[in-house]
C-alpha positions in Angstrom: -43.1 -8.5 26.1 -46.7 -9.0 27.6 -47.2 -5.7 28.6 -47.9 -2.4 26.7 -46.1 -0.7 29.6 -42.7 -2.2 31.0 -41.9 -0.2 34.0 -42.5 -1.7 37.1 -44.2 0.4 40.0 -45.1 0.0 43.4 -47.7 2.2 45.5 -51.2 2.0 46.7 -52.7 4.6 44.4 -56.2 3.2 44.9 -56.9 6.0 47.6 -55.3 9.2 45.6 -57.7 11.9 45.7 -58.7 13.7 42.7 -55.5 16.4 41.8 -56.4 20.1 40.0 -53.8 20.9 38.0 -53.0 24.2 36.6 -50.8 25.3 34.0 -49.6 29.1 34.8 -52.5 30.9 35.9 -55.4 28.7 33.7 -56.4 25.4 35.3 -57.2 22.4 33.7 -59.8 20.7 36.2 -59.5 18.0 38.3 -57.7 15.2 36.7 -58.3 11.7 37.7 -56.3 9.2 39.3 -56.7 5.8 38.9 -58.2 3.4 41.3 -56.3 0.2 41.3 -58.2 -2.0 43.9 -59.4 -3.9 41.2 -56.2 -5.4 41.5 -55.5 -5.8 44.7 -56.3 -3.3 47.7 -52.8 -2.2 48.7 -49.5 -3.8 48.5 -50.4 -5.2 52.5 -53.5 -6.9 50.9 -53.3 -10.1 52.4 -54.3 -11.7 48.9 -50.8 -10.7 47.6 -49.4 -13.0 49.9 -52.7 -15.9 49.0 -52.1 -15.1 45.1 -47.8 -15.8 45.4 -48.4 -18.8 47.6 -51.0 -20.6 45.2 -49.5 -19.4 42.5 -46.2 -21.1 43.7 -48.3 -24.7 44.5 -50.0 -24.8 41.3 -46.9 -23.9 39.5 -44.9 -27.3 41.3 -47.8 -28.9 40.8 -48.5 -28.3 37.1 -44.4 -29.4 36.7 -44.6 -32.2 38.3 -47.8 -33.5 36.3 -46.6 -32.1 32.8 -42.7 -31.9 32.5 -41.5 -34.6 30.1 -44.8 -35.8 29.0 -46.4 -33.8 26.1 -44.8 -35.6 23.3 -46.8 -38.5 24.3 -50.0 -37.2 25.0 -53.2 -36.5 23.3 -54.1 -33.2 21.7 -57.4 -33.0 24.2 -55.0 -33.3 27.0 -52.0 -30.9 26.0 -55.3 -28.3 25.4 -56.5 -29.2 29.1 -52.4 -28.7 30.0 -52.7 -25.2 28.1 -55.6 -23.7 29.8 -54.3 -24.7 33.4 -51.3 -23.2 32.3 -52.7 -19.4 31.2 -54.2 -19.7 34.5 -51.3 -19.7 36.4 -50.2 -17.4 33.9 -52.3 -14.8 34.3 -52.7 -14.7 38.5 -48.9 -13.9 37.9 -49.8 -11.2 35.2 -52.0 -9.8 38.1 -49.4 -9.5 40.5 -47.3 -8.2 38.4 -49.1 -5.6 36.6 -50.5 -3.9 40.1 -46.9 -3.7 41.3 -45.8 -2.2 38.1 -48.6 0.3 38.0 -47.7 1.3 41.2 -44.1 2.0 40.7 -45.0 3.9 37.3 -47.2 6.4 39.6 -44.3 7.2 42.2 -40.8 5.5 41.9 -39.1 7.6 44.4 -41.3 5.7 47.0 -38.4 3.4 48.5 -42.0 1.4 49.9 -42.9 1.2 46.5 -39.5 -0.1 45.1 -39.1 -2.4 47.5 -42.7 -4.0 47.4 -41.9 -3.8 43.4 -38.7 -5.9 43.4 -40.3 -8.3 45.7 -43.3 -9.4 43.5 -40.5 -9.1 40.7 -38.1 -11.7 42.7 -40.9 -13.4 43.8 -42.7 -14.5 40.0 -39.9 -15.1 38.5 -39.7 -18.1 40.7 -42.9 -18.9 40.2 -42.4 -18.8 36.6 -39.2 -20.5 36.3 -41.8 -24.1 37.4 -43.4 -22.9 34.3 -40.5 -22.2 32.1 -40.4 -26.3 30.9 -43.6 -26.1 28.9 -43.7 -23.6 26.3 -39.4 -25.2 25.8 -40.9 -29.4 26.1 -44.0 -28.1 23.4 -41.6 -26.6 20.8 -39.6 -30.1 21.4 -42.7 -31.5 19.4 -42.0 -32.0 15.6 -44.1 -30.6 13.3 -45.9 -33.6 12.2 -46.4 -34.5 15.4 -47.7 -31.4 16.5 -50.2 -31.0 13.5 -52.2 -34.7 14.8 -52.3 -33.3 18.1 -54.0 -29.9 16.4 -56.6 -32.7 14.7 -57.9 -32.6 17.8 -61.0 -29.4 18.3 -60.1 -28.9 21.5 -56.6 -27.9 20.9 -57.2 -26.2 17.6 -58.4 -23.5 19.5 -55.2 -22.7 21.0 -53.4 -23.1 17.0 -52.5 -19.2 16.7 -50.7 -19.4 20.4 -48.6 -22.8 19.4 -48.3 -21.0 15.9 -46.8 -18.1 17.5 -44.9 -19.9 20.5 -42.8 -21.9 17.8 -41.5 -18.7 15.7 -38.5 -18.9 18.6 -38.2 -23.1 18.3 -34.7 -21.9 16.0 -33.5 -19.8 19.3 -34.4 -22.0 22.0 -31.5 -23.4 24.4 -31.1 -25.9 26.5 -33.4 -25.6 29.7 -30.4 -25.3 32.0 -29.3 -21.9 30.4 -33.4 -21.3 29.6 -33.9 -21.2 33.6 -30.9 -19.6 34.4 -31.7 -16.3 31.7 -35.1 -16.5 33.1 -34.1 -16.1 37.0 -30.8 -13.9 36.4 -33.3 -11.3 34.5 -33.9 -9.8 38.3 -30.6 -9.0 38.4 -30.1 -8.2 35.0 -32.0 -5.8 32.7 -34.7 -5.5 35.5 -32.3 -4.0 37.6 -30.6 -1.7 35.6 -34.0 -0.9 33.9 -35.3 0.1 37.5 -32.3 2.2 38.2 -32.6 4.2 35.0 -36.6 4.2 36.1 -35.5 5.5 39.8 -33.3 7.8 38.2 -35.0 9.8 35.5 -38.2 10.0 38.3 -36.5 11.6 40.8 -35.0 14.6 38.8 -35.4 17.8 39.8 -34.4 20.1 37.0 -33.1 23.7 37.8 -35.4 26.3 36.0 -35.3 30.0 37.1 -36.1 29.7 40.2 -38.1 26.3 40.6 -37.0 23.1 40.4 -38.8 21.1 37.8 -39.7 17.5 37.5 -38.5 15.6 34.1 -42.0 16.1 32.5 -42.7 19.4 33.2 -39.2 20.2 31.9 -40.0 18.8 28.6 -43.1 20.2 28.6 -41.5 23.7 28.5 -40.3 22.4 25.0 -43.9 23.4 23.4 -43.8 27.1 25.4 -44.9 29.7 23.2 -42.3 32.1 24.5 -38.7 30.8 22.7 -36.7 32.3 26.1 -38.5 30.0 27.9 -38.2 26.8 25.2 -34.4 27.6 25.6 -33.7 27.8 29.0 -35.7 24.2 28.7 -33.8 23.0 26.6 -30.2 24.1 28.0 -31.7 22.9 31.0 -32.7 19.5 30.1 -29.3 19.3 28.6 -27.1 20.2 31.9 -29.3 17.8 33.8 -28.7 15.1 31.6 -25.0 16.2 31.1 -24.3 15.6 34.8 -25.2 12.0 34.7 -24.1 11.0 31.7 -22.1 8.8 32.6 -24.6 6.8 34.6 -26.9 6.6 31.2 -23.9 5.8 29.0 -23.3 3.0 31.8 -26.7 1.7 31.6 -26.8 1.7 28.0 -23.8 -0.2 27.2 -24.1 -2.9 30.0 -28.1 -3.7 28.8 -26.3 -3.4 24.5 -24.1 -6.2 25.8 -26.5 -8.0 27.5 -28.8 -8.4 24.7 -25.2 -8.8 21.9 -24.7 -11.7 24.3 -28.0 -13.2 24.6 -28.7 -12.8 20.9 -25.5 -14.7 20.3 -26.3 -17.7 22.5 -29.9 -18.2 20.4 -28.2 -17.1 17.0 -30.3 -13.9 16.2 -28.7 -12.9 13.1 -28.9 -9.0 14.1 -29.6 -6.6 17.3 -33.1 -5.9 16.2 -33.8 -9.6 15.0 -35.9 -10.9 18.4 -38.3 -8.0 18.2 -38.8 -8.2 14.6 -39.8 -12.1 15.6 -41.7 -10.8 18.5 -43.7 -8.5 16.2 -44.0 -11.5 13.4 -42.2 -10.0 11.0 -39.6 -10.4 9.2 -36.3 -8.7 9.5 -36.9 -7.6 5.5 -40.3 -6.0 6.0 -38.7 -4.1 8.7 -35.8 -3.1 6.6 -38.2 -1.9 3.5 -40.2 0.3 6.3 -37.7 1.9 7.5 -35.7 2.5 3.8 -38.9 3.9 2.6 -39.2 6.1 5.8 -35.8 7.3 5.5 -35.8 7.9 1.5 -38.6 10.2 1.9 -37.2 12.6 5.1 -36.4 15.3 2.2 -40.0 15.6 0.8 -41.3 15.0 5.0 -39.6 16.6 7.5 -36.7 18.4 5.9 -39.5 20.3 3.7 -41.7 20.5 6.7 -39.2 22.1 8.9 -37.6 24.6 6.1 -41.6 25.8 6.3 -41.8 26.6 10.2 -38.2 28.4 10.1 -39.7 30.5 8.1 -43.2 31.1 10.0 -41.3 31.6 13.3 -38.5 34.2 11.5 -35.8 32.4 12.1 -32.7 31.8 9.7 -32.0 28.1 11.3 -33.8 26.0 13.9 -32.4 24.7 17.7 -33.9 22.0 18.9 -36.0 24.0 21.2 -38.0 25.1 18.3 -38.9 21.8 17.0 -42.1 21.5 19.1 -42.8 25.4 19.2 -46.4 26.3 18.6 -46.9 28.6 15.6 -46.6 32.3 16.0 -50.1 32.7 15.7 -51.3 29.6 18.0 -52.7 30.5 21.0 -52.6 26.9 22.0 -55.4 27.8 24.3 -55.4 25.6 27.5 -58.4 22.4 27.1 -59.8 21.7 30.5 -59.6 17.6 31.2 -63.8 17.5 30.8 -63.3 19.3 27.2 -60.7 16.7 26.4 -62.9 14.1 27.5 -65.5 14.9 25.7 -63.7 16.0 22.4 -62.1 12.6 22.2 -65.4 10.5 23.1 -67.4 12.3 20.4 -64.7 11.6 17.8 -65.0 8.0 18.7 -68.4 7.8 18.8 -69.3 9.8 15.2 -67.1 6.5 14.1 -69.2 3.9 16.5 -70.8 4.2 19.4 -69.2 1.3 20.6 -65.8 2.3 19.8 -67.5 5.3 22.4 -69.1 3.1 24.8 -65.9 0.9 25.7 -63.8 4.4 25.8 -66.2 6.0 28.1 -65.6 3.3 31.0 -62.1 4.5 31.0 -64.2 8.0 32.2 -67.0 6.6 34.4 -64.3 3.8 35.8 -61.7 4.8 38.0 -59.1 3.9 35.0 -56.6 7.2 34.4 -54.4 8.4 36.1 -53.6 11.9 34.7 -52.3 14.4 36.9 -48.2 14.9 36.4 -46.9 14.4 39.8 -43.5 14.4 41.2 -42.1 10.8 40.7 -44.6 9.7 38.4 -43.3 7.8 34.9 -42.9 10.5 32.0 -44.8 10.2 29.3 -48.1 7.7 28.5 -48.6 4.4 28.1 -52.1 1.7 28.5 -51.2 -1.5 30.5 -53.5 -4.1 29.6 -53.3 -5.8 33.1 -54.6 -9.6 32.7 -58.3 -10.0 30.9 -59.9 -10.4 34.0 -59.5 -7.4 34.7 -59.3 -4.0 32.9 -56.5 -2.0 31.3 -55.5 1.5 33.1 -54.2 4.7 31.4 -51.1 6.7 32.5 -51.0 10.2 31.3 -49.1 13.6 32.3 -51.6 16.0 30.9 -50.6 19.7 30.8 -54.1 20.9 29.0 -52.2 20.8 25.2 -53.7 20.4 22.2 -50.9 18.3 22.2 -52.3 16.0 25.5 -55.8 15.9 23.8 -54.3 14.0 21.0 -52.1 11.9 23.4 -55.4 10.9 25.4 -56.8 10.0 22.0 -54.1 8.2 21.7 -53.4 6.0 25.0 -57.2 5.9 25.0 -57.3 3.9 21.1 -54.9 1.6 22.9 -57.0 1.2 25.6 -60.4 0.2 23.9 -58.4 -2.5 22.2 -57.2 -4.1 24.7 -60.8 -4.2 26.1 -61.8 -5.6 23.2 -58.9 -8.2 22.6 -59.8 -9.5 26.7 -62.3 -12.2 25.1 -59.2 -13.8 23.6 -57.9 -15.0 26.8 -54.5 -13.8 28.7 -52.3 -16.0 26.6 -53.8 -14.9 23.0 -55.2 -11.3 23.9 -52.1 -9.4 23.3 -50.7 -8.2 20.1 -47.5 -7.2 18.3 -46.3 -4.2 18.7 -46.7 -3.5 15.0 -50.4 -4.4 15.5 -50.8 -2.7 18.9 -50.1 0.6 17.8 -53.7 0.5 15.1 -56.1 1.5 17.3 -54.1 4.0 19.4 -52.6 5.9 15.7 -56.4 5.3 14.6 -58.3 7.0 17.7 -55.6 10.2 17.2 -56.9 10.1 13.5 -60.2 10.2 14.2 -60.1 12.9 17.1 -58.0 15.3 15.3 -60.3 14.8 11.7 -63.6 15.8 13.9 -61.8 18.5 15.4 -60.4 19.6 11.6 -64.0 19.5 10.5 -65.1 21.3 12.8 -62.9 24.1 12.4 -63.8 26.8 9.5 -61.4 29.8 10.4 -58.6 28.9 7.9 -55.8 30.3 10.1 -57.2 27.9 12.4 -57.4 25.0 10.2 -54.0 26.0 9.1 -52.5 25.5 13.0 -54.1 22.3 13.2 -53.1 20.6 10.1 -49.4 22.0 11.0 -49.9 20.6 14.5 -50.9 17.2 12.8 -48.4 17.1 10.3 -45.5 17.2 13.0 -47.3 14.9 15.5 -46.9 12.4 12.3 -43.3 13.1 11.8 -43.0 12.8 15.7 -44.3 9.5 15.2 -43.0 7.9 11.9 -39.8 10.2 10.9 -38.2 10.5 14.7 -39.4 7.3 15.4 -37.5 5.8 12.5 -34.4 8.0 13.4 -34.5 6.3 16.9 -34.6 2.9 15.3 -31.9 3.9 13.0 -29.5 5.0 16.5 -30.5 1.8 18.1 -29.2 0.0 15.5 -25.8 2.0 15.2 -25.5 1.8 18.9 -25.8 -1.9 19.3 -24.1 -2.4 16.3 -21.2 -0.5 17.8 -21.4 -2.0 21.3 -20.3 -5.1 19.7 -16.7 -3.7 19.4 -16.4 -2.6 22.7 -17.8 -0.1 25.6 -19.1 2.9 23.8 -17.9 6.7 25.2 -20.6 8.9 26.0 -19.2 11.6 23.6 -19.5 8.8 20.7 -23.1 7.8 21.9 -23.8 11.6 21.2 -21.9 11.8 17.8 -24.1 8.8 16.8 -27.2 10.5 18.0 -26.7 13.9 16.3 -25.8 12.0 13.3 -29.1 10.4 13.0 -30.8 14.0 13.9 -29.2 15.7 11.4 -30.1 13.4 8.6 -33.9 13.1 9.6 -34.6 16.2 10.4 -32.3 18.1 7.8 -30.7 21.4 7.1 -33.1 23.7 9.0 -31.7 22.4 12.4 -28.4 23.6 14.3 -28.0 22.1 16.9 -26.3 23.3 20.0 -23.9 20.9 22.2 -26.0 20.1 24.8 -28.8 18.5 22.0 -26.1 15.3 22.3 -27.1 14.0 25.4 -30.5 13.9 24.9 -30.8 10.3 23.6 -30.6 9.7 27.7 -33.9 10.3 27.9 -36.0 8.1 26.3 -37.3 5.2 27.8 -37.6 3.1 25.4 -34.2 2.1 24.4 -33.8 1.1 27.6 -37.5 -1.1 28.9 -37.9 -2.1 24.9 -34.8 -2.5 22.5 -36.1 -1.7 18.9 -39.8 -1.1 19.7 -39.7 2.3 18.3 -40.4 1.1 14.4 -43.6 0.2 15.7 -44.8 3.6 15.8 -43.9 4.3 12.2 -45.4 0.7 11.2 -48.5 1.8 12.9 -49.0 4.9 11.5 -48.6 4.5 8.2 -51.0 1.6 8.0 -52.9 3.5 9.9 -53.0 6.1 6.9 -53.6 3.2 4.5 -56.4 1.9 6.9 -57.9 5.8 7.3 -58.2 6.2 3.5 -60.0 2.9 3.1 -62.3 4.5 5.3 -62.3 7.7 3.3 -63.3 6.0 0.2 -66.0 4.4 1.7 -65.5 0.4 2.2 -68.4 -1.1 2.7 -68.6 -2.6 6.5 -65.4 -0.9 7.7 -66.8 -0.1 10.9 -67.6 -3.4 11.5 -64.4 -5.1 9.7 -62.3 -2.5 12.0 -64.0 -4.1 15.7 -63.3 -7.5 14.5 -59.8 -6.6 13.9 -59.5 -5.3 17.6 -61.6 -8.1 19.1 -58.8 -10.5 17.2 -56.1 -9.6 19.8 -52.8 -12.0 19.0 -54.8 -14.6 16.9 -54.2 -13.2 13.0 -51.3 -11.8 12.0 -51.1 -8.5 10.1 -51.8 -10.3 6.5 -54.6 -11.7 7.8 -55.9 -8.6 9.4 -55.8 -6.3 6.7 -56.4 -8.7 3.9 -60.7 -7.5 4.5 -59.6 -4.0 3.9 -58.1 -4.9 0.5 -54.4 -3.3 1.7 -51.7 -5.9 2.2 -48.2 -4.7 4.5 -46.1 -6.8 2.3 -46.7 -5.0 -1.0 -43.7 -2.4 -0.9 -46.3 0.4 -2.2 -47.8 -0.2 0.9 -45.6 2.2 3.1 -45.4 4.9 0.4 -49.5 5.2 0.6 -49.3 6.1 4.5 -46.3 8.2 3.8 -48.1 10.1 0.8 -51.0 11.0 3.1 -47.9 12.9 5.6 -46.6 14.5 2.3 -50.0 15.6 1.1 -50.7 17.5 4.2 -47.5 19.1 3.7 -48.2 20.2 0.0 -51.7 21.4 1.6 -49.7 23.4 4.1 -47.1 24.8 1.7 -50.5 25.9 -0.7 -51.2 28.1 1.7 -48.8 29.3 3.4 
């Protein structure tokens, strides 16, 4: 997957005013929306039309000069055949990003679907005059591959080919290559638009309004448990009633990929995005064994703790998000945010700070939750001659802070990855999540440090604490479900009630015996997005923030250079894999110890907690 972000949107956004938002009667500011004519100018721009239709020439052009002939020629010239190539590559990563951005800011827009599906429809033929020459270059043996890479000129592009022929074991024939690559319109973009189209244009009953998706959710962190409930057995009913739909969607994109994964011999479900990621399907399997084997001393102590601070003898899963009884959870206005999170950064570097505050001075957020907008957050990095753009949904939380810390980590690294070029810029998602885990950990230590009242300090580090299990225990409990699911699906269509008996199954055991959960709670794997854009990404987050605990406490003890080591590290992008990149840090992701360091620094906040509490 190129992109950080995967849903595709269509809408000119480039004109949206600035939006106040409010959250009851406290505002947060005026939130900014994103301008995104440093794409393109509107989905009528004429240079839409210029970029397909050159796009479409040099593509022919480029197949009819190179198909059939890289075995035979010189490394200089397969380098020369490279660069022309990313070119191409990226003027589609262009069109393609502006017309998901677009969709992601309003996907009830019929305009905006439409104008979505069409760039969609209309790269993918482009692309499939491209398709030949990543299949004809992992035709090249290996010997003769390393004389080409003799040559200086191609070297360059050695962590690209290096990565490119991981999938040489899973490559088919270029018939069935081209027709996987044209179908995917029809296929999982389609049914991932229609889940997309779906989840946007809910309207959930609450009281007396009708809520979007988002701001539903968002009810989930109320102070006030009536209202966390009514959420919560709202959210539930609304999903209920289209079950069926979901369950649809899931099973038809689990046999999609059981029948893909079979026709390139992928030994397991989760095996092409472990590959993807560059790892291997073991590391992934100790992560997520070490993970699991700890939810006693993590969240199942953690969550025995809060049962007790909110009074209550078991826990729905409307309370796992509740503030603390004594958190006022004051509301941040978007300029405090801004500059909470930019000092953080820049008491680390200032030009850690610096690249973050273009995001601010640029036109590059888009924050306000409006109707129809994508749930959630996410960075999409665009192309390199560009910029990336944030979306956020930001209700004035603590909570958003830290998600803006977040999205914004992921954003500064992508900046810095640009100078790599579109075809080596990007990262695996293990890697991709550093910096975003990293510029949370930095925001919420300054803001921890700053804070002497201890029942104050005591909020934040239980805030923290479950904003970590958020990230690597439910994380790894969505992975684990996945990976039932699919396994599942391989014996036939899955009911929606079994879908729901494997997701409370997975609840129960990672977030233990302090949780009852109430009936509707089994339809709520329906909502999350990425089981259906991005099969198996979820470990990522758990990878990423437990090295980003290993990485923090290198920090902490002082390495000499870090700030410098860490920049390089971003400004690396795709070309060293994670070895590489934390060999100058001393820490090493293969070393099974590894994942029990970042785990310890979750469990020590918890003893800290249960100190004083």
């Amino acid at each position: 997957m190129r992109h950080h972000s995967t849903r595709l949107h269509s809408a000119n956004l480039a004109s949206r005013p600035m939006h106040a938002a409010s959250i009851g009667e406290l505002s947060v500011g005026e939130l900014p929306a994103w301008d995104l004519s440093d794409l393109y100018a509107a989905p009528e721009a004429p240079e839409i039309e210029a970029d397909l239709k050159r796009a479409m020439s040099e593509a022919q052009a480029f197949e009819a000069e190179h198909a059939g002939t890289l075995e035979k020629v010189s490394g200089k010239h397969l380098a020369a055949a490279i660069a022309e190539f990313e070119a191409i590559e990226e003027v589609l990563g262009r069109l393609m990003s502006y017309a998901q951005l677009l969709f992601s800011g309003d996907s009830t827009n019929s305009k905006y679907g439409k104008f979505a599906q069409m760039v969609s429809e209309r790269v993918t033929a482009i692309s499939s005059h491209l398709l030949f020459f990543t299949l004809d270059l992992n035709r090249i043996d290996d010997e003769a591959m390393a004389r080409k890479l003799a040559d200086p000129d191609l070297a360059r592009w050695r962590p690209w080919l290096r990565d490119l022929r991981v999938f040489r074991p899973h490559q088919l024939s270029d018939e069935v290559e081209k027709l996987l690559h044209e179908k995917e319109v029809t296929g999982r973009a389609a049914w991932s638009r229609l889940f997309d189209e779906t989840t946007a244009a809910m309207l959930v009953p609450f009281g007396d309004d009708r809520l979007t998706l988002s701001a539903t959710l968002n009810k989930l962190s109320d102070p006030d448990r009536a209202v966390r409930e009514t959420a919560g057995h709202a959210i539930g009913a609304a999903f209920a009633g289209d079950i069926k739909l979901f369950s649809l969607i899931t099973n038809t994109l689990a046999k999609d990929k059981e029948i893909i994964d079979t026709w390139r011999k992928y030994p397991r479900p989760g095996s092409f995005r472990n590959r993807s990621n560059m790892v291997e399907d073991a590391v992934v399997d100790a992560l997520v064994s070490s993970v699991a084997s700890n939810y006693g001393r993590l969240s199942h102590r953690y969550y025995a703790m809060k049962a007790k601070w909110l009074g209550l003898e078991k826990l729905q899963h409307w309370d796992r998000n509740a503030p603390l009884p004594d958190d006022d959870d004051r509301i941040i206005p978007w300029p405090e945010a801004q500059a909470r999170v930019i000092s953080a950064y820049g008491a680390f570097s200032p030009e850690l700070a610096d690249v973050g505050a273009r995001f601010f001075d640029h036109a590059w957020i888009d924050a306000a939750p409006n109707p129809g907008k994508a749930g959630g957050a996410f960075a999409h990095p665009t192309v390199p001659s560009a910029h990336p753009y944030l979306l956020l949904n930001y209700h004035g939380r603590t909570r958003d802070v830290m998600t803006l810390a977040h999205e914004l980590g992921h954003g500064v690294h992508q900046v810095l990855a640009g100078g790599q070029g579109y075809l080596m810029s990007g990262t695996p998602l293990t890697l991709a999540e550093t910096a975003s885990v990293f510029g949370e950990m930095l925001t919420f230590r300054a803001l921890l440090d700053a804070e002497h009242d201890p029942r104050r300090r005591h909020i934040m580090l239980a805030s923290k604490v479950e904003d970590m299990l958020n990230t690597v225990v439910r994380q790894t409990a969505f992975y684990q479900f996945e990976t039932l699911v699919h396994d599942e699906r391989r014996g036939g269509e899955i009911l929606p009630e079994r879908i729901g008996e494997i997701w409370l199954q997975v609840q129960r055991a990672s977030l233990g015996p302090a949780f009852e959960f109430s009936p509707e709670y089994s339809v709520f794997w329906a909502y999350i997005p990425h089981f259906i854009h991005s099969p198996f990404y979820v470990y990522a987050y758990a990878f990423g923030d437990c090295l980003v605990n290993a990485l923090y406490g290198v920090f902490q003890d002082g390495h000499p250079g870090f700030q410098g080591k860490y920049l390089d590290m971003l400004r690396a992008g795709g070309v060293k894999r994670h070895r590489e990149l934390l060999a100058p840090f001393g820490l090493d992701a293969a070393d099974p110890a590894f994942w029990n360091k970042g785990l310890d620094v979750i469990a020590g906040f918890i003893d800290e907690l249960e100190a004083t509490s």
